[in-house]
C-alpha positions in Angstrom: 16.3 61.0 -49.8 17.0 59.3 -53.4 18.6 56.4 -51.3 15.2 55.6 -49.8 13.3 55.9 -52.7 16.0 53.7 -54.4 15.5 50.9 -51.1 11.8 51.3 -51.6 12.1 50.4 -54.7 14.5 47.3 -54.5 12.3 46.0 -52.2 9.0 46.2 -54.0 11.1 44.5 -57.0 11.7 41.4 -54.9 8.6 41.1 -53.5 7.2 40.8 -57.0 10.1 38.7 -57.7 9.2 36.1 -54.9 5.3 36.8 -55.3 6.1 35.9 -59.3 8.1 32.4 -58.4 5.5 31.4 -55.7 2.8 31.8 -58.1 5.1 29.8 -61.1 5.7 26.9 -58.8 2.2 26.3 -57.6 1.5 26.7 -61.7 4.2 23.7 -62.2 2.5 21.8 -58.9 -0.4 22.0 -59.7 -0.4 19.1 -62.6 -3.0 16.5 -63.5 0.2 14.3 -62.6 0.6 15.3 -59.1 -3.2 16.0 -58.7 -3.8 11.8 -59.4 -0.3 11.5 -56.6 -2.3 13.2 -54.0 -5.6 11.4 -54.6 -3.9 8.3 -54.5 -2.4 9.2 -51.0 -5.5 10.6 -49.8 -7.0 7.1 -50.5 -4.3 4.6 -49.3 -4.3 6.8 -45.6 -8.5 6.6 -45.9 -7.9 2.5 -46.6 -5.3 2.4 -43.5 -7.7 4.6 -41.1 -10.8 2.2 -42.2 -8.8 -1.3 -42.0 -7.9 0.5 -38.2 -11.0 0.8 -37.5 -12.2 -2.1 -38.8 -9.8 -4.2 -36.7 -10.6 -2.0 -33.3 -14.1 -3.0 -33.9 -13.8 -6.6 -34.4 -11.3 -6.8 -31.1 -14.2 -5.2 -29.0 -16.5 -7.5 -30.5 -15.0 -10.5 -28.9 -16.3 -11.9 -25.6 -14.6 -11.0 -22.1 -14.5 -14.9 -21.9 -11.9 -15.2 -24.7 -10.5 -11.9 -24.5 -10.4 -10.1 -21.1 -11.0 -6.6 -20.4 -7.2 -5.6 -20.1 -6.0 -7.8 -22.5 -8.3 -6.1 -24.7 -7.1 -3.0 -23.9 -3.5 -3.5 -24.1 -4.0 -5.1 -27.6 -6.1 -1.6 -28.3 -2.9 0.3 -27.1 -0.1 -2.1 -29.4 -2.8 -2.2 -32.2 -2.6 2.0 -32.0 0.7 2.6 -31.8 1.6 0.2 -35.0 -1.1 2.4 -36.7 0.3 5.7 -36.1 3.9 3.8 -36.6 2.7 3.2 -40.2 1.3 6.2 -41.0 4.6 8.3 -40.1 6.5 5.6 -42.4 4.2 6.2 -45.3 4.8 10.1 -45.1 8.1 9.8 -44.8 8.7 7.9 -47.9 6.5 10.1 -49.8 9.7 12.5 -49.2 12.4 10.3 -50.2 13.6 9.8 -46.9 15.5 6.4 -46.6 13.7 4.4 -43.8 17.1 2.3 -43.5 18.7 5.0 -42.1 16.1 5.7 -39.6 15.6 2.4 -38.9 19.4 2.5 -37.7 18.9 5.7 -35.9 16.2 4.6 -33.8 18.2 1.3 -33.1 20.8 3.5 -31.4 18.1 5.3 -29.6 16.3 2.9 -28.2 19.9 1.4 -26.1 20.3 4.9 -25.8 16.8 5.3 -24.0 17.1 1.5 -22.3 19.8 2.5 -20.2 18.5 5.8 -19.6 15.1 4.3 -18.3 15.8 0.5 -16.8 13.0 0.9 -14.6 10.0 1.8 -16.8 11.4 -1.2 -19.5 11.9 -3.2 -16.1 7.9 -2.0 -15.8 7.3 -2.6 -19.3 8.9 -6.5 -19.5 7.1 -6.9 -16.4 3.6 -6.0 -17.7 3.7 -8.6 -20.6 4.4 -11.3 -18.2 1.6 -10.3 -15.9 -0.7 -10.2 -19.0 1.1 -13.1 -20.2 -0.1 -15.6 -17.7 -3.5 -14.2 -16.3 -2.8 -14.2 -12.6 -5.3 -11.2 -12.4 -7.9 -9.3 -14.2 -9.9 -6.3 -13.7 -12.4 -6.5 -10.9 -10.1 -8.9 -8.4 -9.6 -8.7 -5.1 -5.4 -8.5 -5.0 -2.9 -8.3 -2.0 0.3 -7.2 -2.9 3.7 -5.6 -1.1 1.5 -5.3 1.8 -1.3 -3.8 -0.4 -4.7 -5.2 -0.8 -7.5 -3.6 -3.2 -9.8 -4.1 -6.3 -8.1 -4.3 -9.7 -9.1 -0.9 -12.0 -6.7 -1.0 -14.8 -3.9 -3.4 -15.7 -1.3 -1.4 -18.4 2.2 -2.4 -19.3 3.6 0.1 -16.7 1.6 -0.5 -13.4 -1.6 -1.7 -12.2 -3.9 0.7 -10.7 -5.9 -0.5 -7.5 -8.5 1.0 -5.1 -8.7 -0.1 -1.8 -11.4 -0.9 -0.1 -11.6 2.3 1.5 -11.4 3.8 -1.3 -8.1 4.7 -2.1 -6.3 4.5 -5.6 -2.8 2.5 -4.9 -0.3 2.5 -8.3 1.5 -0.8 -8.3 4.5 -0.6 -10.7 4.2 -4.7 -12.6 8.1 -5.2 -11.7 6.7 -5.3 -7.8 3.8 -7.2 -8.9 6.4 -10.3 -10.4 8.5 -9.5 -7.9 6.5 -10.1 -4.9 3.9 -12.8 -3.7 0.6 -12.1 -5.0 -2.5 -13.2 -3.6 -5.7 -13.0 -5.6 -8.4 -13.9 -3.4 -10.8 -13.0 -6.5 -9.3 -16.0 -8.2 -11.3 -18.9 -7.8 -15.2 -18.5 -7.7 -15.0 -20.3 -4.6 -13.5 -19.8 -1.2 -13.4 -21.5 2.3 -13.6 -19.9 5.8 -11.8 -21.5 8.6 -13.9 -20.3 12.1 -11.7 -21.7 15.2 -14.2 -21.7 18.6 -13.4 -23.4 21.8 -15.9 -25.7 24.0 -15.5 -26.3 27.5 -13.7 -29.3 29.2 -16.4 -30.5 30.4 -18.4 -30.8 26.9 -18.7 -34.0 25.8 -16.8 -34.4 22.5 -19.3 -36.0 20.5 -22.0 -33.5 20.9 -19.5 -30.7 20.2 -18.6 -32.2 17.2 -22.6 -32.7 16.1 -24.0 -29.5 16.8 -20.7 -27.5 15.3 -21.8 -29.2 12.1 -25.5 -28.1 12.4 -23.9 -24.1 11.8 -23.7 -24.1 8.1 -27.5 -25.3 8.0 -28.5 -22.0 9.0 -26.3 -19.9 6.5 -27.6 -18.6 3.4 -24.2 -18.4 1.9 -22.4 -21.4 2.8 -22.2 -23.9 -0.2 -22.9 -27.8 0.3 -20.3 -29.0 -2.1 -17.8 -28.9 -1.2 -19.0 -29.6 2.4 -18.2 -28.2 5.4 -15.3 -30.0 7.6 -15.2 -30.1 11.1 -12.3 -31.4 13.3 -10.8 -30.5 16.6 -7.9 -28.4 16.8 -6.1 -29.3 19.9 -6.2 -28.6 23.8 -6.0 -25.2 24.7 -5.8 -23.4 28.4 -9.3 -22.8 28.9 -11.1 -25.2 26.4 -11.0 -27.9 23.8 -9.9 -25.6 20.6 -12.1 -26.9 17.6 -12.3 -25.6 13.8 -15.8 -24.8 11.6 -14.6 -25.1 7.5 -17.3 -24.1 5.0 -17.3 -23.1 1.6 -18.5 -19.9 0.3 -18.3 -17.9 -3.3 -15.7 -15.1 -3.1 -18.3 -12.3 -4.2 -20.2 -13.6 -0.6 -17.1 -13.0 1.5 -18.4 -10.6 4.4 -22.0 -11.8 4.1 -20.6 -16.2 4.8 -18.3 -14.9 7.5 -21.1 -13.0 9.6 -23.9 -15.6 8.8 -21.0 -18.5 10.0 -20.5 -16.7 13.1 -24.0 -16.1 14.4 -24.7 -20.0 13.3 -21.8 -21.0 15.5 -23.9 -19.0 18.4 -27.0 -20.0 18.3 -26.6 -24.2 17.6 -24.4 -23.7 20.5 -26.7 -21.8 22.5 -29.7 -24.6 22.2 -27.3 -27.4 22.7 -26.5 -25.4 26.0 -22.8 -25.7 25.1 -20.7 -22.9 26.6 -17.6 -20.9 25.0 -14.8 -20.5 27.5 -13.4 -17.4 27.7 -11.3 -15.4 31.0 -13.1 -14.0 33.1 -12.0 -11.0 35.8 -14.0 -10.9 39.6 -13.5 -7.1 40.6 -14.7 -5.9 44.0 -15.7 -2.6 45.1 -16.5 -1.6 48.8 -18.7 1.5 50.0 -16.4 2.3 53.1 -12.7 1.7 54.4 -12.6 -2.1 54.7 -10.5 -3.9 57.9 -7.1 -4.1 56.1 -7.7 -0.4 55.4 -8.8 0.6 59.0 -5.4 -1.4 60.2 -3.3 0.6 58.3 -5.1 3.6 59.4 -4.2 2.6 63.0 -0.6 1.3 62.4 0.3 4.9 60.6 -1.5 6.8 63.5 0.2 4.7 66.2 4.3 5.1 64.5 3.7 8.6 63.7 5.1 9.9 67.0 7.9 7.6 67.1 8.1 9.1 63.4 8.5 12.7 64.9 11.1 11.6 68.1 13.6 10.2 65.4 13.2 13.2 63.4 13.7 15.8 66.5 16.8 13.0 67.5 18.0 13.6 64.3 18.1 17.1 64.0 19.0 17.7 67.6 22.3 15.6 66.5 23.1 17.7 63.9 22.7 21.0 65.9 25.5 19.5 68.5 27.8 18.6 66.0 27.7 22.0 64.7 28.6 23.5 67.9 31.2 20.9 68.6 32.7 22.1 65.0 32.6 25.5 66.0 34.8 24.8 69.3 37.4 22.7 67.4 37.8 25.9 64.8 37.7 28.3 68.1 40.4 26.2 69.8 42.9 25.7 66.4 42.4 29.9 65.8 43.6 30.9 69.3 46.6 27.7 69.4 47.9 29.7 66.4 47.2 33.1 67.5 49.8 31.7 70.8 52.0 30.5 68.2 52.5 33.0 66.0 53.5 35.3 69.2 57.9 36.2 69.1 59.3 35.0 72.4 60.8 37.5 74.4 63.3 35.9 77.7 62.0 38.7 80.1 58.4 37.1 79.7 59.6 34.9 82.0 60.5 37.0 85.1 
């Protein structure tokens, strides 16, 4: 019993020790000297956080003209981490912890975490150069790998896409330089090429005039440049010829339906005609003569059908019996033979 009391008591002593020193060192802390150290730090983090800010603002500011949307936002991303970068430095050193040394550490880390992850810094080198030279932005129509969709978001890693039913495709950037890219969102203009065929008998001239009448009757077709119209060479059933207007790219589905109905209808009162292969089928309401003949010709062999087949089996019946002698005749030879000869047989 006097041994718990005497723990009880040893106890409660250094709890008031500790509660003692805890209260002595915020007493020492808490100094006009270190009060005017932690103001000071409180200000120079409120002057980084408001030059940050400041800077993030200004960036957004600037027109998508000079500064597209990704580039924008992969500045936003760098501009960020150097931020935070900064901020972890200034703490650090507030602790007397040598930034040399870290410095060195995170040299070795990073080969460390290079070889680790070739890929994503493959991705990563990969991004800059796709940002680099401007071969896409946000909103472009993009085939790539076999992949075609509308540009969402362009990052260092990958490029996210949605398809044009509406699927979201992730395109690592190390594909992207990799691969041939088509941006069909490039340019603000595009041109459809619309191959038709006329017939033989067309004359060439008039072909040629009222193919270049089609592009009068389309809302989306641009005069300048102007459309081109040539022939295209002599095909099996026509004289292949080729329709060229020009179109903006936002217009794409709307120029190629317009172009096609044109082609149609200046063809159509120029009482031109489009070749195309044609199938004659013939149906008949009753058994037709080469049917009736076969009828007759399969009527008129079927009993010479059913002779062969009774010849046929009748032949196998005989040679069935004939076996059945020859196996007879070879039991009772050796039946004779088999007998032991005996001289008085013969008297």
């Amino acid at each position: 019993m006097d041994d718990i009391v005497e723990a009880k008591d040893h106890v409660a002593q250094d709890l008031d020790w500790a509660l003692k020193s805890f209260i002595k060192w915020i007493k020492g802390f808490v100094t006009w000297d270190n009060f005017f150290k932690l103001l000071g730090i409180i200000i120079i983090l409120l002057a980084m956080k408001i030059v940050y800010k400041l800077i993030v603002r200004s960036i957004k500011k600037i027109p998508a003209a000079k500064l597209p949307a990704h580039r924008s936002m992969v500045l936003l991303k760098f501009l960020k981490y150097i931020y935070y970068a900064v901020v972890i430095m200034f703490f650090l050193s507030l602790f007397g912890i040598k930034l040399s040394a870290i410095w060195g550490a995170a040299g070795v880390a990073g080969i460390a975490i290079a070889f680790a992850a070739q890929t994503s810094v493959s991705n990563i080198i990969s991004g800059i150069f796709v940002i680099a030279e401007k071969s896409l932005k946000i909103g472009d129509l993009i085939n790539v790998a076999g992949e075609t969709g509308i540009v969402d978001t362009i990052s260092l890693l990958s490029v996210r896409v949605h398809t044009l039913d509406n699927q979201m495709i992730r395109i690592p950037n190390s594909t992207i330089i990799n691969s041939t890219l088509r941006n069909t969102s490039f340019f603000d203009k595009r041109r459809l090429d619309v191959k038709v065929s006329v017939a033989y008998e067309t004359d060439m001239q008039k072909a040629l005039d009222t193919l270049a009448k089609a592009p009068q009757y389309c809302k989306c077709d641009l005069q300048d440049p102007q459309p081109l119209v040539w022939f295209d060479g002599f095909g099996e059933s026509g004289i292949n010829m080729t329709l060229a207007v020009w179109f903006k790219s936002a217009d794409f589905l709307s120029a190629k339906n317009q172009t096609f109905v044109a082609i149609k209808r200046v063809f159509d009162e120029a009482g031109i005609d489009i070749p195309y292969n044609k199938l004659d089928v013939k149906i008949y309401d009753g058994p037709t003569l080469p049917l009736a003949e076969t009828a007759a010709k399969a009527k008129k062999s079927a009993p010479a059908t059913k002779a062969a087949a009774d010849k046929k089996s009748l032949a196998k019946k005989n040679a069935a019996k004939t076996k059945a002698r020859s196996k007879a005749a070879k039991e009772l030879i050796e039946s004779e033979s088999s007998k032991e000869y005996d001289p008085d047989d013969e008297h």
